[in-house]
N, C-alpha and C positions, 0 to 999 in steps of 0.2 A: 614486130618482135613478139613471140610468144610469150604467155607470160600466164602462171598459174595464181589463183587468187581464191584466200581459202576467207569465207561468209561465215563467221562464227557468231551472227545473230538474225534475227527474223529480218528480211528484207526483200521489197517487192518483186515476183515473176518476172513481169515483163521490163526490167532491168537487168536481171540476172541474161533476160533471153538477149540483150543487147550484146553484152559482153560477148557472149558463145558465138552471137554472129560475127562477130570482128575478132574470130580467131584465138579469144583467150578463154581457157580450160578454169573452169571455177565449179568450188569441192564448196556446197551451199548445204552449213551445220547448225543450225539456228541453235543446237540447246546447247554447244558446246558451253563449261565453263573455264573461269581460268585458270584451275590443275588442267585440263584436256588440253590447252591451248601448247603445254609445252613440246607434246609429241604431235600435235594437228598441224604447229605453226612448222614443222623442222625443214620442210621441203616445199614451202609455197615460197613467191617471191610475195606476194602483195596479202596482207590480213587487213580483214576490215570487220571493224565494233563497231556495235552500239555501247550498250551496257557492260558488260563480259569486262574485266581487268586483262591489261597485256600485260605479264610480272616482267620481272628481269629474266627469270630463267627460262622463260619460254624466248626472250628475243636475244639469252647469249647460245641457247641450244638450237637457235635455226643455224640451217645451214645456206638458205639462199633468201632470206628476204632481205628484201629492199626497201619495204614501206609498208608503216601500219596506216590504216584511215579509220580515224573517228568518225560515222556516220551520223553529225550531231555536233553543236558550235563548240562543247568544252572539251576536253583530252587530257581531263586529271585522273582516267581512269586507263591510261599507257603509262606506264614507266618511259619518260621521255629520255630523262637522264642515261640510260641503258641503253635506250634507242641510238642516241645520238655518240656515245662513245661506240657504239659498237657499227657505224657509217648505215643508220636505217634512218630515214627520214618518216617525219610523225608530220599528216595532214588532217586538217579537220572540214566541214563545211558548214561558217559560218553564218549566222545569218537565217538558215532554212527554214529554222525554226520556231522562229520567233515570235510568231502570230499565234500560232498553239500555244506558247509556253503562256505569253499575254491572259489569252482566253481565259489558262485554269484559272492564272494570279487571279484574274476580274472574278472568276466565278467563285475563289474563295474566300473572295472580300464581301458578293454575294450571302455565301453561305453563312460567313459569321456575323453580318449585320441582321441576318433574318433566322438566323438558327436554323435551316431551310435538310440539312440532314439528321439535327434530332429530331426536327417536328417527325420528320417520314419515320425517323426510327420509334417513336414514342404509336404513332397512329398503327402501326404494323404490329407493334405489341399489344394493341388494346386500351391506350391509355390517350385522355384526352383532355390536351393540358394547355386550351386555348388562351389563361390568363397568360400564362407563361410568356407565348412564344409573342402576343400582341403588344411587345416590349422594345420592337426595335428603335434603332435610334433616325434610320434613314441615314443617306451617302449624300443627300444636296450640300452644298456647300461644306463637304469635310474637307480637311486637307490631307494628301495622299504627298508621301517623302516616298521618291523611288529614288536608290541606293546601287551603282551603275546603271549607268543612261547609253544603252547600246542599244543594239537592234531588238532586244527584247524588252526593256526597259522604257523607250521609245513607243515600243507597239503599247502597250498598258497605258500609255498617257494619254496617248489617243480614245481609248475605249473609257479609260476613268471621266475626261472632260465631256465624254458624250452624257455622262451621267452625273453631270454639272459638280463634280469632283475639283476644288484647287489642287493643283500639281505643284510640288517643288521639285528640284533632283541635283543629285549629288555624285560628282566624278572626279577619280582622280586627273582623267586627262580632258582636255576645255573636249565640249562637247556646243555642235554647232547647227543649224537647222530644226531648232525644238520651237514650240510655242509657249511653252512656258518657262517658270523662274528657277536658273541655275544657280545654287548657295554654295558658298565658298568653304561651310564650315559644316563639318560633318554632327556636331553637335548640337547646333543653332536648328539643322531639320529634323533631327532626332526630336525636340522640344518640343515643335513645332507643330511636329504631322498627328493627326489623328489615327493613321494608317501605315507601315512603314514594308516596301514590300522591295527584296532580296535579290538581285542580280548580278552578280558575283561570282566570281571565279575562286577555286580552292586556293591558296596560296599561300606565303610564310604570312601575310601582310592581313590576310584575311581569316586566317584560322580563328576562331574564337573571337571573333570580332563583338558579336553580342554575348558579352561577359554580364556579370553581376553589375559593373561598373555604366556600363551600356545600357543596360534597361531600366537601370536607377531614374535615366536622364528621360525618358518614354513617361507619357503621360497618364493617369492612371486610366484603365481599362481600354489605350489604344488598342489597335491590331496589328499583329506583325505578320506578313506571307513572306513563305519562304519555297522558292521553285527555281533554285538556284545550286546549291551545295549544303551537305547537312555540315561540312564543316563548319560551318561562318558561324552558325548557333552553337552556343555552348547549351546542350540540352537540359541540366542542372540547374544553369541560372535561368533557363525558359521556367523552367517548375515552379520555380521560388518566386517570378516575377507572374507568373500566373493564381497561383495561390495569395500573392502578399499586397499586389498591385491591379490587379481584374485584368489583366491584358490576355488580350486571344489572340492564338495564331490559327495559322494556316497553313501548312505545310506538306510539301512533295518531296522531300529528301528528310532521312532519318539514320542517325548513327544503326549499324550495322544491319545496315536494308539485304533482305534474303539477293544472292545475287540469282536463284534459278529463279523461270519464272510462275512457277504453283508453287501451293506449298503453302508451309505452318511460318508465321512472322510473330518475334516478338520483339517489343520493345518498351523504353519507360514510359512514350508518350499515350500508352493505349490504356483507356476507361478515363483519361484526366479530362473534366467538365471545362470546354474553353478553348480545346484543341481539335481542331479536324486533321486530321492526317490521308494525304491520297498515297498513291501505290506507283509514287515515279513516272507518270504520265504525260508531266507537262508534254513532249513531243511527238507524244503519241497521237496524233488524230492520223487520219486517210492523206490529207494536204501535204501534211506536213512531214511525213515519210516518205509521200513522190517526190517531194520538193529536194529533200535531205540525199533519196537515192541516183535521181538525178545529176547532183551536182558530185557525188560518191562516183559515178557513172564518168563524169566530165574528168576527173581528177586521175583515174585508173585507165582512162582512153590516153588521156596525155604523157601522163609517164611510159606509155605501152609504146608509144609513137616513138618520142625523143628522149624520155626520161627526163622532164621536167616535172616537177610536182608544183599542181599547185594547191594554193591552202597554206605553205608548208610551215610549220610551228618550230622547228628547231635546226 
């Protein structure tokens, strides 16, 4: 069955080339954003995101799609609700990314126990502030509270116990095959952890989940990573619990992150002492985009064939 399929973010060549061999026409726009998406999307059957927002009005002014694919495990950046009133099916590919996302978490946990990107920024300026930075506390034996225990979650506990890290972790649904300690009570690992790192989905349940209320309960000068959703942080109460509490974070998602991708960013978390901020990267490695388009590849062959989707979210 023929079948067009419009690429409205960077994704790998020799995937794109798979497609074209088994017969389906794909229109590959890496910068589009999500105003363009509404006249880009009106005559493909199949759109597929990474980043990019799919609004409403770009999936009620199609006229032939049949399926958005998040190229990537979460799909809070599709209007699903719109999707699914309007008979479009919303898949994602869970999983792919896991190992990436893991990585940064670890390496921001890195960063903040070692100070490891002001030292570089301090040295590059001229300035040499070795009392300073020979302050770390060390990771042996801290204890690290991961906060969704999925396949990304899972991947981080692995690499924290490599680095003789206690692991606690906290789910709302039982979560099975871990080697470490599942707690029943989301406040009891909050207390707890010296480290408290984000894996979480945007949701009613999770919005603002780290309130004023929330980091009360964090220990003074923990760490929080966040490579998850900037939802989940309340960025205000990060400030006040940074400033009032010594707590550092780490963070890959930020309230009103630029969606192109150059370009001037701003935001409240930038010059604050305490906070690393990256640039939405967690799935960005080489691996972990073949992996991601691969499985993008498997999900867009299938519905092509019988129209079956898998992945499928709503």
């Amino acid at each position: 069955m023929s079948k067009k399929v419009l690429i409205a973010d960077k994704f790998p060549e020799k995937w794109i080339s798979v497609l074209e061999k088994n017969g389906i026409e794909v229109i590959n726009k890496p910068a589009l954003g999500e105003n363009d998406l509404v006249e880009a999307a009106k005559n493909v059957d199949v759109v597929v995101v990474r980043s990019t927002k799919v609004n409403a009005e770009a999936i009620n002014n199609s006229e032939d799609l049949k399926l958005i694919i998040r190229a990537g495990s979460g799909f809070n950046n599709i209007k699903t609700d719109a999707a699914t009133a309007k008979g479009v099916a919303v898949a994602n590919t869970p999983g792919k990314n896991a190992v990436a996302v893991a990585e940064l978490a670890m390496g921001h946990i890195l960063c903040l126990d070692r100070k490891i990107p002001s030292n570089v920024s301090d040295f590059n300026n001229g300035v040499w502030n070795k009392a300073e930075y020979s302050k770390a506390d060390g990771l042996l034996g801290k204890t690290l509270g991961i906060i969704g225990v999925g396949n990304i979650g899972k991947e981080l506990a692995k690499r924290a116990l490599a680095f003789g890290i206690n692991v606690i972790g906290y789910d709302l649904f039982e979560v099975k095959d871990v080697n470490f300690e599942m707690v029943s009570d989301l406040d009891e690992l909050v207390k707890q952890s010296d480290i408290i790192s984000l894996h979480l989905p945007a949701n009613d349940k999770t919005k603002g989940m780290f309130n004023d209320e929330m980091f009360a309960k964090m220990k003074d000068g923990a760490m929080l990573i966040n490579t998850s959703r900037a939802e989940v942080v309340n960025e205000d109460s990060l400030l006040k619990a940074v400033a009032e509490k010594g707590i550092v974070a780490g963070v890959d998602v930020f309230a009103d992150e630029p969606e192109a991708k150059t370009g001037e960013v701003k935001s409240k978390l930038q010059g604050i002492k305490g906070i690393y901020v990256t640039h939405h990267i967690g799935a960005s490695t080489e691996q972990a985009q073949d992996a991601v388009a691969e499985e993008t590849i498997n999900v867009i062959l299938g519905f092509a064939k019988d129209g079956t989707v898998k992945n499928k979210v709503n």
